[in-house]
mmCIF file of the N, C-alpha and C atoms, coordinates in Angstrom:
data_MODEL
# 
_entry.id   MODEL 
# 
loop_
_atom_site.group_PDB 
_atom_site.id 
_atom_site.type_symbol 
_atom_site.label_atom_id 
_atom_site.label_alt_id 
_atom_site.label_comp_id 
_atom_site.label_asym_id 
_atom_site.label_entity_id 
_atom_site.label_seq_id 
_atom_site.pdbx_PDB_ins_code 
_atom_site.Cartn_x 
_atom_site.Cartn_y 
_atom_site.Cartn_z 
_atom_site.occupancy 
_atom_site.B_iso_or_equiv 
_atom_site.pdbx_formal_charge 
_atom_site.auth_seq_id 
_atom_site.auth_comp_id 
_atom_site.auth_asym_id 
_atom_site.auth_atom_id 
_atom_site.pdbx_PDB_model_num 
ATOM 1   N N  . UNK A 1 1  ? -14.851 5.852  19.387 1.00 0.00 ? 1  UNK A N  1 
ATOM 2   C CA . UNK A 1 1  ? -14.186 6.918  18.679 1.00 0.00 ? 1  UNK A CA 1 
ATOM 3   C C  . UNK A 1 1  ? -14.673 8.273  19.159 1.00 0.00 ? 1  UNK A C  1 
ATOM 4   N N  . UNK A 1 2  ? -15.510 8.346  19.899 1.00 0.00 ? 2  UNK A N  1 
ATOM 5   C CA . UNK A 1 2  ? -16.277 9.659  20.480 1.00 0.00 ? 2  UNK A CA 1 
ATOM 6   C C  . UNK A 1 2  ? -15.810 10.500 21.250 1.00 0.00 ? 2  UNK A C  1 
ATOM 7   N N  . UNK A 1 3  ? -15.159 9.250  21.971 1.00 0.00 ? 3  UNK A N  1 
ATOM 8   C CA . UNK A 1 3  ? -13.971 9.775  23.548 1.00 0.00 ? 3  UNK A CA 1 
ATOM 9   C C  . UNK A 1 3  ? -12.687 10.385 22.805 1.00 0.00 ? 3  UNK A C  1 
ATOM 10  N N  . UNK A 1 4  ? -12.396 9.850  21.410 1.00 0.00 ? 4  UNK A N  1 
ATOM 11  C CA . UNK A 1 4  ? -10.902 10.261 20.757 1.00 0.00 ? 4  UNK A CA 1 
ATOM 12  C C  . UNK A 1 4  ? -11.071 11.715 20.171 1.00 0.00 ? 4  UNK A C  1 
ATOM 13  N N  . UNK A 1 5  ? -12.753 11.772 20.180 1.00 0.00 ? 5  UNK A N  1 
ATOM 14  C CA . UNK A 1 5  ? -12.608 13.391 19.469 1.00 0.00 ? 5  UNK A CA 1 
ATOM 15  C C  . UNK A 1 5  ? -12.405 14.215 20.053 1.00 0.00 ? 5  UNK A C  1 
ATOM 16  N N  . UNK A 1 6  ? -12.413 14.792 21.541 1.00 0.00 ? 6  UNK A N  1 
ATOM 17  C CA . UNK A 1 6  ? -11.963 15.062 21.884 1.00 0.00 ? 6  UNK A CA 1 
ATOM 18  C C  . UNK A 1 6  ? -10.416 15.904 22.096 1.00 0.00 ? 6  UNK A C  1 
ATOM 19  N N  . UNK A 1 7  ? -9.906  14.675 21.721 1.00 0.00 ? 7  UNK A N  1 
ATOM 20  C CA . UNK A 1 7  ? -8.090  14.496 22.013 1.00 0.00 ? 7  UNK A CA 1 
ATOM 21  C C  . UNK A 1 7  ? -6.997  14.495 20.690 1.00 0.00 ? 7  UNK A C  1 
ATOM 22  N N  . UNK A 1 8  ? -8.062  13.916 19.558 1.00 0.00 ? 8  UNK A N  1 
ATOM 23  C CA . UNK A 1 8  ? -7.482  13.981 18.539 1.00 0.00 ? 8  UNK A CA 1 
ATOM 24  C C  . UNK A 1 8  ? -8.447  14.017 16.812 1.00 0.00 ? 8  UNK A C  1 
ATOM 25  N N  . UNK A 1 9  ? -8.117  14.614 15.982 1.00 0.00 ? 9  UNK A N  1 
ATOM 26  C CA . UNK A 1 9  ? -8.976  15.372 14.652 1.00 0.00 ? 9  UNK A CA 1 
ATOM 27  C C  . UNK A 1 9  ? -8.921  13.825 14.173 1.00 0.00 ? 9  UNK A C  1 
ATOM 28  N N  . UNK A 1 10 ? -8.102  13.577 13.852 1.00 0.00 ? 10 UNK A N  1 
ATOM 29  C CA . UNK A 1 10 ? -8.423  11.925 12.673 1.00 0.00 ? 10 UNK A CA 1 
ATOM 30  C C  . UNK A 1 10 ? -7.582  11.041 13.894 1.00 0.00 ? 10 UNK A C  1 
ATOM 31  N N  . UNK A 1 11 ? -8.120  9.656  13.411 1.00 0.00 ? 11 UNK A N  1 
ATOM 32  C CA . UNK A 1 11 ? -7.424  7.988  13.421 1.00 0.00 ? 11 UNK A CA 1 
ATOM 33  C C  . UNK A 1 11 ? -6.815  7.453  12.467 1.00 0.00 ? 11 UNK A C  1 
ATOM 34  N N  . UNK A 1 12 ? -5.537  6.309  12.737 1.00 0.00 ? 12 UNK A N  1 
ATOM 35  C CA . UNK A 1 12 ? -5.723  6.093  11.307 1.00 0.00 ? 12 UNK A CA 1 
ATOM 36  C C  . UNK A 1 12 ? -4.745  4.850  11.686 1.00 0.00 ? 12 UNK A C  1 
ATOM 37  N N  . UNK A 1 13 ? -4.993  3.803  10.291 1.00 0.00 ? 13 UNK A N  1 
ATOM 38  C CA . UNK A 1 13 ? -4.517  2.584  10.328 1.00 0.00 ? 13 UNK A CA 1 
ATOM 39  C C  . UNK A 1 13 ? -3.999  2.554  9.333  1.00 0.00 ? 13 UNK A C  1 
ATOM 40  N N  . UNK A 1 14 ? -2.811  0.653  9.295  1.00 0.00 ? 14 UNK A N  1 
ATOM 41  C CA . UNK A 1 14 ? -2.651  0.511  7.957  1.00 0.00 ? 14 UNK A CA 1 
ATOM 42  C C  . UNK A 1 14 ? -3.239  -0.553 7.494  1.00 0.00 ? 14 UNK A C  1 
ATOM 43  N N  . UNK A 1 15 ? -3.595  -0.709 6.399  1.00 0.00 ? 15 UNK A N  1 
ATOM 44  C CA . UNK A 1 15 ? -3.610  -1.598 5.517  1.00 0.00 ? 15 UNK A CA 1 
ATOM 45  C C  . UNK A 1 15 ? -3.114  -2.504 4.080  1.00 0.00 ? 15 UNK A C  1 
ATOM 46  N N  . UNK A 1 16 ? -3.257  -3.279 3.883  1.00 0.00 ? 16 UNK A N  1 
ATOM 47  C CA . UNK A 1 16 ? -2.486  -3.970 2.932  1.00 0.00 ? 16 UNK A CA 1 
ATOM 48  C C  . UNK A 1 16 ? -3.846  -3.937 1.940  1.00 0.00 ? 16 UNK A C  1 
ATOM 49  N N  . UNK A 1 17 ? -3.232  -3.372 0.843  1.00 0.00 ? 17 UNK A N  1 
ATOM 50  C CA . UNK A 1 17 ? -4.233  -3.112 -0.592 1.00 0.00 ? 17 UNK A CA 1 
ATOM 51  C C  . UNK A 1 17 ? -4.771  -4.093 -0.917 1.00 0.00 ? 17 UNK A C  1 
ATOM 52  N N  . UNK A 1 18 ? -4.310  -5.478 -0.659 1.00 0.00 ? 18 UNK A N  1 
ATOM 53  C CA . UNK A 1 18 ? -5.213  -6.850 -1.105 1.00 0.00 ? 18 UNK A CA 1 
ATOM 54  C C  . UNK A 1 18 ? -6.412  -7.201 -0.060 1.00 0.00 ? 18 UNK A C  1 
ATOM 55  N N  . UNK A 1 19 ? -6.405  -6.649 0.917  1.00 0.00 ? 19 UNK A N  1 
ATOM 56  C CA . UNK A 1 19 ? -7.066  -6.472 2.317  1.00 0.00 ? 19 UNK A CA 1 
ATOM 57  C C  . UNK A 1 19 ? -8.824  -6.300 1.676  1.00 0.00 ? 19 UNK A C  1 
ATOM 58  N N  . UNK A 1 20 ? -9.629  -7.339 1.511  1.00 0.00 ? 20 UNK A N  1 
ATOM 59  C CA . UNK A 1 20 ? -10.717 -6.898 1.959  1.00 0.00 ? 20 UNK A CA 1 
ATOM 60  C C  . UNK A 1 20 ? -11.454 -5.841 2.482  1.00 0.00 ? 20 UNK A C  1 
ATOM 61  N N  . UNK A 1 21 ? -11.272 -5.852 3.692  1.00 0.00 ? 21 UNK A N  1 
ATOM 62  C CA . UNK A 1 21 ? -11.436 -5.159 4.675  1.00 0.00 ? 21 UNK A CA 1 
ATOM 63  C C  . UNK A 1 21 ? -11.418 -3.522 4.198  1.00 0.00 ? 21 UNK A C  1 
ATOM 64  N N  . UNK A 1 22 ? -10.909 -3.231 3.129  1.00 0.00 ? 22 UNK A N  1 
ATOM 65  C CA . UNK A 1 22 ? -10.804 -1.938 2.519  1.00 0.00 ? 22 UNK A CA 1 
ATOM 66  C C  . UNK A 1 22 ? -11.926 -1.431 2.516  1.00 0.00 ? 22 UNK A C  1 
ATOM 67  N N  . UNK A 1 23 ? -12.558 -2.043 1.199  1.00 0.00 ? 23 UNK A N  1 
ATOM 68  C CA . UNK A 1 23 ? -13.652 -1.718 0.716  1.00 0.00 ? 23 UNK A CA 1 
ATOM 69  C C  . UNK A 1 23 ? -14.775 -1.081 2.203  1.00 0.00 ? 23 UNK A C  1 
ATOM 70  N N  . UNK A 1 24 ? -14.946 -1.897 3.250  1.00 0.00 ? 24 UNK A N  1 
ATOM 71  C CA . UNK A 1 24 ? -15.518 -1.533 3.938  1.00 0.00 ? 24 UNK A CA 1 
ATOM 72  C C  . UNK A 1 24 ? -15.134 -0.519 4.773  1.00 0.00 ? 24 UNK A C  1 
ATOM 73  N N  . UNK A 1 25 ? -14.125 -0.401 5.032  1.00 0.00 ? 25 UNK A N  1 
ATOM 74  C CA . UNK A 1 25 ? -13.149 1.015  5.849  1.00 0.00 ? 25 UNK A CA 1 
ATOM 75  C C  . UNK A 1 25 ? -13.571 2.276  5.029  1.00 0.00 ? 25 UNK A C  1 
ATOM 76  N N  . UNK A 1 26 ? -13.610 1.907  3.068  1.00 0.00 ? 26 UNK A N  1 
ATOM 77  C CA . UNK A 1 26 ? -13.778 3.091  2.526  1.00 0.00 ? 26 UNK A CA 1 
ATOM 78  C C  . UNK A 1 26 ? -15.683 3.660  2.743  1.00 0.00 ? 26 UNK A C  1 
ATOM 79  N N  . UNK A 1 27 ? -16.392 2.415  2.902  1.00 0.00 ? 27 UNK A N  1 
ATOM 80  C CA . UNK A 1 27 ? -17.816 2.838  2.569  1.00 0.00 ? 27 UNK A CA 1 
ATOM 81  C C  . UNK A 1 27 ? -18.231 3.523  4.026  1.00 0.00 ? 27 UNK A C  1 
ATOM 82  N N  . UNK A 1 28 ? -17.205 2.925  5.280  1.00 0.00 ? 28 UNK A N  1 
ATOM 83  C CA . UNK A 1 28 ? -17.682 3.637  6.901  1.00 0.00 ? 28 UNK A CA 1 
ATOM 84  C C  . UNK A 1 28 ? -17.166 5.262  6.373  1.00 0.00 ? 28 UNK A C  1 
ATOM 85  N N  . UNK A 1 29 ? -16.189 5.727  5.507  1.00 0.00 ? 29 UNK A N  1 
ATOM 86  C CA . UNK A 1 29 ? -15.895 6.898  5.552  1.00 0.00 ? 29 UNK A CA 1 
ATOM 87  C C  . UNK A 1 29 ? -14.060 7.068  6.218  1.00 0.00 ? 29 UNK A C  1 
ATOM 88  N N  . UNK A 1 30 ? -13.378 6.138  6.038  1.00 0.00 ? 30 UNK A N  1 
ATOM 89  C CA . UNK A 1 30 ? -11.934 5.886  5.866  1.00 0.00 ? 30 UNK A CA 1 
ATOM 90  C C  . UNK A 1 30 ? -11.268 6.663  4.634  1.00 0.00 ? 30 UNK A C  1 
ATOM 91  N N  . UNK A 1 31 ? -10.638 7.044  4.713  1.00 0.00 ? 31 UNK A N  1 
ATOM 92  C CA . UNK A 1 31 ? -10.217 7.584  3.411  1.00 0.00 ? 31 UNK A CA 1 
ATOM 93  C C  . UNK A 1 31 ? -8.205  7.423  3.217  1.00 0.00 ? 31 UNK A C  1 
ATOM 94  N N  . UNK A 1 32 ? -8.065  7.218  1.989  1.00 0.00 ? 32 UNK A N  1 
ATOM 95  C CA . UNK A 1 32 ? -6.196  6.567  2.010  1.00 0.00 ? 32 UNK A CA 1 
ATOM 96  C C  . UNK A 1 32 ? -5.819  7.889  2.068  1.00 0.00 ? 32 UNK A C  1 
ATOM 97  N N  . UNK A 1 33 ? -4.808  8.110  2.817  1.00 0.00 ? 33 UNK A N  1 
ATOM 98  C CA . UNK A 1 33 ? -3.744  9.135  2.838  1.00 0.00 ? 33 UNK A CA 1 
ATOM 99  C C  . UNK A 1 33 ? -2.915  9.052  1.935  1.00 0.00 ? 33 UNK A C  1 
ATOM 100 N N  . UNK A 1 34 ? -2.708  10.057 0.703  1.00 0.00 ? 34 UNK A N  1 
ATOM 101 C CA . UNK A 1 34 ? -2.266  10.226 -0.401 1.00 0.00 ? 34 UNK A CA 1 
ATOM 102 C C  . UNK A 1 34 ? -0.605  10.161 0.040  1.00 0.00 ? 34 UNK A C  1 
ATOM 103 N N  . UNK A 1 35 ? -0.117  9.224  -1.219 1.00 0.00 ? 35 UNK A N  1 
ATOM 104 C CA . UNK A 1 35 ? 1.439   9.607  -0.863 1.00 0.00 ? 35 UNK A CA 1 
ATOM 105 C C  . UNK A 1 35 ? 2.200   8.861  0.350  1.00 0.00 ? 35 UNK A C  1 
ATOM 106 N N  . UNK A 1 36 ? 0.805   7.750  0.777  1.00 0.00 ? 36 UNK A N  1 
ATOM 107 C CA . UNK A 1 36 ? 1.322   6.695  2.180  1.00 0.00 ? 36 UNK A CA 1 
ATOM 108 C C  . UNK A 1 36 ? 1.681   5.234  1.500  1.00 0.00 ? 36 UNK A C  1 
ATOM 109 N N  . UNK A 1 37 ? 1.600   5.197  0.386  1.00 0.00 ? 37 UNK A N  1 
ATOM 110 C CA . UNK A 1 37 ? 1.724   3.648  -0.202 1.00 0.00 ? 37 UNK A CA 1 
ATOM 111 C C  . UNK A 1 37 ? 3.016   3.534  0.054  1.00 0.00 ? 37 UNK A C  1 
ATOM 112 N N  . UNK A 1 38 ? 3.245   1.957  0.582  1.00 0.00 ? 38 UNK A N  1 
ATOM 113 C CA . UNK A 1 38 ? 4.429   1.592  0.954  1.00 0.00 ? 38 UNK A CA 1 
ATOM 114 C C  . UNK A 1 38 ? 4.857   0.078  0.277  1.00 0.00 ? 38 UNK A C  1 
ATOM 115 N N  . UNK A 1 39 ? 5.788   -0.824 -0.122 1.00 0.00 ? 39 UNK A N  1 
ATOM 116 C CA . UNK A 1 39 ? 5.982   -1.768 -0.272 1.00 0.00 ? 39 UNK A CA 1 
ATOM 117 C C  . UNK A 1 39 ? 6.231   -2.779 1.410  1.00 0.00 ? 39 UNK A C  1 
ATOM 118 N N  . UNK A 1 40 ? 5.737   -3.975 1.026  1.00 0.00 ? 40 UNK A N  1 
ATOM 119 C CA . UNK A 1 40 ? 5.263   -4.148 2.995  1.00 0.00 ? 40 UNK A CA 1 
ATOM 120 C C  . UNK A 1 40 ? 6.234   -5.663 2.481  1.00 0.00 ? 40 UNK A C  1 
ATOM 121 N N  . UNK A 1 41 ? 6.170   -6.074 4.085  1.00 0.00 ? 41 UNK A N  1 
ATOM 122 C CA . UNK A 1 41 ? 6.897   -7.630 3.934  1.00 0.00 ? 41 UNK A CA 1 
ATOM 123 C C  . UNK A 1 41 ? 6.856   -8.431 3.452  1.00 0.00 ? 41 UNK A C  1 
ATOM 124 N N  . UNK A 1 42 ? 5.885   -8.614 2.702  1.00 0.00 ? 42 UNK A N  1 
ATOM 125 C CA . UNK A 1 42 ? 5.533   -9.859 1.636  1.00 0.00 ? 42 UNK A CA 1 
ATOM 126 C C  . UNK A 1 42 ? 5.580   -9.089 0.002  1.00 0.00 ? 42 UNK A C  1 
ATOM 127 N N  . UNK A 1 43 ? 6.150   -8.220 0.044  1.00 0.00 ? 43 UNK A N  1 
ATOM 128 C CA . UNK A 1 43 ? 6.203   -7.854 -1.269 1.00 0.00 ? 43 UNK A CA 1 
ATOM 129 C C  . UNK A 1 43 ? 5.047   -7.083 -2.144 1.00 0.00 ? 43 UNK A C  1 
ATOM 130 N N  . UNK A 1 44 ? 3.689   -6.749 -1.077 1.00 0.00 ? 44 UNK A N  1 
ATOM 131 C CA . UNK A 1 44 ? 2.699   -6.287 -1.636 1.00 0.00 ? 44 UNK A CA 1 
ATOM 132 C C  . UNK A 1 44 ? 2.607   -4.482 -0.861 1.00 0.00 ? 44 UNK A C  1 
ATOM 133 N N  . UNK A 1 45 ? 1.296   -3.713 -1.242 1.00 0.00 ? 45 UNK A N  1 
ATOM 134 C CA . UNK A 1 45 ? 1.405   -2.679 -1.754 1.00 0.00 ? 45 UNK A CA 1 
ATOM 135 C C  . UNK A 1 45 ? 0.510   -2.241 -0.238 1.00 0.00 ? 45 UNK A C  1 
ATOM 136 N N  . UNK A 1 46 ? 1.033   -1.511 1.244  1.00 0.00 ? 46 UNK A N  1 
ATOM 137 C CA . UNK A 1 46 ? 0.070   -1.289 1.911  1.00 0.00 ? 46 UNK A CA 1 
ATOM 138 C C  . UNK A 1 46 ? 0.377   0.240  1.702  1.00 0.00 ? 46 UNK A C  1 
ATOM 139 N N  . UNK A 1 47 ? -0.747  0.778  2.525  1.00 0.00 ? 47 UNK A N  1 
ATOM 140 C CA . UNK A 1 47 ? -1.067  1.870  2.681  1.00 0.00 ? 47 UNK A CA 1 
ATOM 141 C C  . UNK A 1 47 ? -1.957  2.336  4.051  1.00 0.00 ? 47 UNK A C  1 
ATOM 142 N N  . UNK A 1 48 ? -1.529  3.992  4.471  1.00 0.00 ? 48 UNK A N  1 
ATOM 143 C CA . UNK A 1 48 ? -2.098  4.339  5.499  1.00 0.00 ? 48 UNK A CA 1 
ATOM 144 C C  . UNK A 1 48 ? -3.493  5.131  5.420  1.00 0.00 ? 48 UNK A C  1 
ATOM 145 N N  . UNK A 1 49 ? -4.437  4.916  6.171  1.00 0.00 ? 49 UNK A N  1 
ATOM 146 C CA . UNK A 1 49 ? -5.848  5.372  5.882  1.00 0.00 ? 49 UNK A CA 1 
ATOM 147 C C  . UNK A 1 49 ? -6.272  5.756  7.320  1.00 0.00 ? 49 UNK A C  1 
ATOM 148 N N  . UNK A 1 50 ? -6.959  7.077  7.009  1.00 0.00 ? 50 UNK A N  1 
ATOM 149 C CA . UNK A 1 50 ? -7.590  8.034  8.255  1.00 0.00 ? 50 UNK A CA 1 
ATOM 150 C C  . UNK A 1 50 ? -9.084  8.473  8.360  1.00 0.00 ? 50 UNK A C  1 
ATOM 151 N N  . UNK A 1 51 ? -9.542  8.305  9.158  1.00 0.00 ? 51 UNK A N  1 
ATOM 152 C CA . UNK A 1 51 ? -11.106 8.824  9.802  1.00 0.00 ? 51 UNK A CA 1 
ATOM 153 C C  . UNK A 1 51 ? -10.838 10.148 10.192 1.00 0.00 ? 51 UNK A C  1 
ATOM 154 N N  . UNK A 1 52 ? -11.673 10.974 10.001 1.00 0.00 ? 52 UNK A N  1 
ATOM 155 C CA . UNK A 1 52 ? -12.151 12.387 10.773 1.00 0.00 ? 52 UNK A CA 1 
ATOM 156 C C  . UNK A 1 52 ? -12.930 12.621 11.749 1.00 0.00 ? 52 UNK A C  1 
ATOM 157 N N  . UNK A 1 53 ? -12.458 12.291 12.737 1.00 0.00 ? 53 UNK A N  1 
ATOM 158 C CA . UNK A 1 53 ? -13.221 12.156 13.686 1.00 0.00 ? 53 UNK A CA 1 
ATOM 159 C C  . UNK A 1 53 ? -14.223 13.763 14.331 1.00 0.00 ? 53 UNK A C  1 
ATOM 160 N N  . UNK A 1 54 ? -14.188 14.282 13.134 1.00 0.00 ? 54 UNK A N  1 
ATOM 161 C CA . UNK A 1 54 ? -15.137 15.747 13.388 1.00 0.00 ? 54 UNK A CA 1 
ATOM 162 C C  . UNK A 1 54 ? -16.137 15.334 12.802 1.00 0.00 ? 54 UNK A C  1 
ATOM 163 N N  . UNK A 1 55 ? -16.157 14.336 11.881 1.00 0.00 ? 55 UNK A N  1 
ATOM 164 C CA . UNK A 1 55 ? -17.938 13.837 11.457 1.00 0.00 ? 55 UNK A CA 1 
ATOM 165 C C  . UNK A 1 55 ? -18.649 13.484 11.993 1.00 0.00 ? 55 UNK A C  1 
ATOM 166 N N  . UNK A 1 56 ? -17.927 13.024 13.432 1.00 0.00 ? 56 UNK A N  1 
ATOM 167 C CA . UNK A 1 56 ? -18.936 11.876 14.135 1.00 0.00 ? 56 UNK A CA 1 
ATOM 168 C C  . UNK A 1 56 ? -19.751 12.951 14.655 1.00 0.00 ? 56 UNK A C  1 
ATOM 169 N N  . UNK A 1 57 ? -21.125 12.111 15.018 1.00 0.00 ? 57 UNK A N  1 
ATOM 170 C CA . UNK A 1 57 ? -21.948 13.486 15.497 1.00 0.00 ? 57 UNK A CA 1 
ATOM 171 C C  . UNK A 1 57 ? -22.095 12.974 16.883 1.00 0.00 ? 57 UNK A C  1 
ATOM 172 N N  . UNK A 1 58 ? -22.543 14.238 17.792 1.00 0.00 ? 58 UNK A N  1 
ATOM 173 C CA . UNK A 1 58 ? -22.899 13.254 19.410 1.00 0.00 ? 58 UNK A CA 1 
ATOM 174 C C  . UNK A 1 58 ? -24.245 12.831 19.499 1.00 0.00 ? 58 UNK A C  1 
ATOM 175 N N  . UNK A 1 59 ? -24.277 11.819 20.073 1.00 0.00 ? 59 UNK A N  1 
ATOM 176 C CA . UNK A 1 59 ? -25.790 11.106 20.212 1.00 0.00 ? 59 UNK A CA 1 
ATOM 177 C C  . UNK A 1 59 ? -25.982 11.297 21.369 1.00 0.00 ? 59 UNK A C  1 
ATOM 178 N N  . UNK A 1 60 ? -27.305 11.781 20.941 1.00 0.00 ? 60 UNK A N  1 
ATOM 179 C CA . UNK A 1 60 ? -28.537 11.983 22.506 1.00 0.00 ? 60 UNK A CA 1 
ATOM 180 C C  . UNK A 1 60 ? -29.018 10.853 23.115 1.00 0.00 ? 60 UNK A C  1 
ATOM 181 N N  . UNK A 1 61 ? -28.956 10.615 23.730 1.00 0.00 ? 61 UNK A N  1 
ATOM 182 C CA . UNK A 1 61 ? -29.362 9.364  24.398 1.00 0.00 ? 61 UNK A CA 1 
ATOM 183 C C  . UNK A 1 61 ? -30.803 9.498  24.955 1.00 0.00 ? 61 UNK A C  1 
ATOM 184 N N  . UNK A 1 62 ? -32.415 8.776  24.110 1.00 0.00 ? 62 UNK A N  1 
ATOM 185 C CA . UNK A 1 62 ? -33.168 9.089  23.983 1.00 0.00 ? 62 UNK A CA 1 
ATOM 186 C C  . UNK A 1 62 ? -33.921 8.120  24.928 1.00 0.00 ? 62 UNK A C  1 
ATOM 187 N N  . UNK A 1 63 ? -33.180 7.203  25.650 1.00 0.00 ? 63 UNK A N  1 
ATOM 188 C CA . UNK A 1 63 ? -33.852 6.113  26.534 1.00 0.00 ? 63 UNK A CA 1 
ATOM 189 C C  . UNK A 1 63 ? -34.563 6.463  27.566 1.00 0.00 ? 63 UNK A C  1 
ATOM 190 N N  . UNK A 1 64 ? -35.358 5.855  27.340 1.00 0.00 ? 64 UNK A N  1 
ATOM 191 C CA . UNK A 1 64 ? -36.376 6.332  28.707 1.00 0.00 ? 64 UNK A CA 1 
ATOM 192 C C  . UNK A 1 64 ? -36.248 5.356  29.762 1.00 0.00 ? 64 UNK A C  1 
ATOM 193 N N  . UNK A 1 65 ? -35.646 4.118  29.379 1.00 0.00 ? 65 UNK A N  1 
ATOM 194 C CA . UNK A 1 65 ? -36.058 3.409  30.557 1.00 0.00 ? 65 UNK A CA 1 
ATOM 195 C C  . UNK A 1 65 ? -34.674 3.433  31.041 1.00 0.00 ? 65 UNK A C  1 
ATOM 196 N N  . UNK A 1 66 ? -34.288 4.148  32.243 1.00 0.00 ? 66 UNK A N  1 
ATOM 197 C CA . UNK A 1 66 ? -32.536 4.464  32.657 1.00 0.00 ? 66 UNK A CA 1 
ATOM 198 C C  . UNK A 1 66 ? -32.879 3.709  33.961 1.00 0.00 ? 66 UNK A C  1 
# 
């Protein structure tokens, strides 16, 4: 995602609200895009969710042994 900051401010995916996988998208710092809930093919409730990719910070690369 480091190379995308660059090129672009947020990412973003969808997901289906019964999705597991949420919870953890929300605790990395994912956040739902208000007003994206959609009714999806099976009759359940997805939604679109975006990263900011201005949080990421750059890492120094502290290795000594190159």
């Amino acid at each position: 995602m480091s190379a995308a900051k660059a090129y672009y401010p947020f990412v973003s995916l969808s997901i289906r609200s019964s999705n597991p996988a949420l919870r953890l998208y929300q605790r990395l710092g994912w956040e739902v895009v208000d007003g994206s809930e959609t009714i999806n093919r099976v009759g359940g409730i997805s939604f679109k969710m975006k990263f900011d990719l201005m949080r990421i910070q750059p890492q120094i690369n502290t290795d000594k042994h190159r």
